[in-house]
BALUM-726554 format. One line per field, with one value per residue (C-alpha): residue number from 0; residue in one letter; x, y, z. Coordinates in steps of 0.001 Angstrom, whole numbers, plus 500000, padded with zeros to 6 digits. Example, Ala and Ser with C-alpha at 12.3 -4.5 7.8 and 13.67 -1.06 7.14 Angstrom:
<rs>
nr (0 | 1) .
rest (a | s) .
c1 (512300 | 513670) .
c2 (495500 | 498940) .
c3 (507800 | 507140) .
</rs>
This chain:
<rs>
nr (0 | 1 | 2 | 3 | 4 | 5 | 6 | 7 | 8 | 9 | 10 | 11 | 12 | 13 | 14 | 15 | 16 | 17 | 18 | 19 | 20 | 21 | 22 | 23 | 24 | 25 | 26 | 27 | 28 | 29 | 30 | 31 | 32 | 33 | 34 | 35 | 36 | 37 | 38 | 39 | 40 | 41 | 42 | 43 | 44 | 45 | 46 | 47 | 48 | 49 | 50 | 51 | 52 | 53 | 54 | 55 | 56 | 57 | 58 | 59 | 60 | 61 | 62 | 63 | 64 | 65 | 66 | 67 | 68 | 69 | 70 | 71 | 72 | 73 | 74 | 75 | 76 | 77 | 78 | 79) .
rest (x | x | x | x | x | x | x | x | x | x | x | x | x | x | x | x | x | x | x | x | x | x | x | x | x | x | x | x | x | x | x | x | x | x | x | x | x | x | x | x | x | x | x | x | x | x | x | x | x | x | x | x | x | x | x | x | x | x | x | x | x | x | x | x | x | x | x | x | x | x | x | x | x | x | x | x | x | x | x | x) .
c1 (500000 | 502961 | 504324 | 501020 | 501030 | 504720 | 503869 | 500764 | 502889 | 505484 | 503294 | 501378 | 504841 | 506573 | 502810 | 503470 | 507259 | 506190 | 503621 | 505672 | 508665 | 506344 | 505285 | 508697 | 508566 | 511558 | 514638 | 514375 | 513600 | 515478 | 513025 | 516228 | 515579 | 513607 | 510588 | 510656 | 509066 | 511461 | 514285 | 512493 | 512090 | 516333 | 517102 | 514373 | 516399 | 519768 | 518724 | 517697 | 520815 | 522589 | 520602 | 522908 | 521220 | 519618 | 521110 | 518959 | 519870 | 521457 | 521589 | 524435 | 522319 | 519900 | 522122 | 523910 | 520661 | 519232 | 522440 | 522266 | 518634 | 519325 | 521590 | 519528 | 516571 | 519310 | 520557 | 516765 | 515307 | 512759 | 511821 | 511791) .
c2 (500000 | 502260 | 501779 | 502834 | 506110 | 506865 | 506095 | 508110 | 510929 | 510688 | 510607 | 513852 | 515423 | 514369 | 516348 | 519076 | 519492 | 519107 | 521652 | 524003 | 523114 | 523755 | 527052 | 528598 | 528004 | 526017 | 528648 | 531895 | 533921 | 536442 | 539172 | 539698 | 536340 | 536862 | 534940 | 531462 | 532223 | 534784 | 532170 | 529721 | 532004 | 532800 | 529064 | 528620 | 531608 | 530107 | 526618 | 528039 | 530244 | 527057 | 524756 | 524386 | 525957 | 523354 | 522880 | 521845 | 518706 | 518494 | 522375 | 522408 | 519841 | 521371 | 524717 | 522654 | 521215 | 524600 | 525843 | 523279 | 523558 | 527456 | 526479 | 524209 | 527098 | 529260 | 526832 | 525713 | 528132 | 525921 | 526242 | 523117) .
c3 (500000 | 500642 | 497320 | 495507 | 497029 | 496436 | 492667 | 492765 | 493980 | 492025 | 488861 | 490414 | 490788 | 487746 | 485688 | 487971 | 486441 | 483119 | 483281 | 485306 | 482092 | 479343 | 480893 | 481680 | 485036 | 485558 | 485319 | 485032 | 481925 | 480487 | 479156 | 475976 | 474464 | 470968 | 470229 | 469302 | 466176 | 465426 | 465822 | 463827 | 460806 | 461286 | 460904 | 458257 | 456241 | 457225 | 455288 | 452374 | 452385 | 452932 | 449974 | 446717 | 443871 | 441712 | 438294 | 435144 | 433449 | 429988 | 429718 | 427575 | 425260 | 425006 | 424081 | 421263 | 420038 | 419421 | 417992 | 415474 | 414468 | 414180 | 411599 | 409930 | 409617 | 407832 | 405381 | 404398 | 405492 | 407448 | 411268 | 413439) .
</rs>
């Protein structure tokens, strides 16, 4: 019987620490901190910042393939 109350407590207290943590409640604050969502939105920038720049495939194909056609139009005077 001893042990069920210790383990009711200790669930009671353990809710009461988690609320307390969720809240701010554990340490105290320091009013200079910015917003979480302000942070959030400087990371979010930072990753994109970070991202490589995608590169389209067979660009310089595709550059030689018009090049050619161009030249075909002249000679025959014919658009592809």
């Amino acid at each position: 019987m001893v042990q069920q109350v210790s383990l009711g407590s200790t669930k009671i207290e353990n809710q009461q620490i988690l609320t307390k943590a969720f809240r701010g409640g554990l340490v105290p604050q320091d009013p200079t901190d910015e917003p979480a969502l302000v942070l959030l939105d400087r990371i979010k920038a930072e990753r994109e910042a970070m991202k490589p720049k995608k590169k389209t495939k067979n660009k310089g194909f595709n550059d030689k393939q018009s090049a050619i056609q161009n030249r075909r139009s002249a000679q025959t005077g014919k658009s592809w």
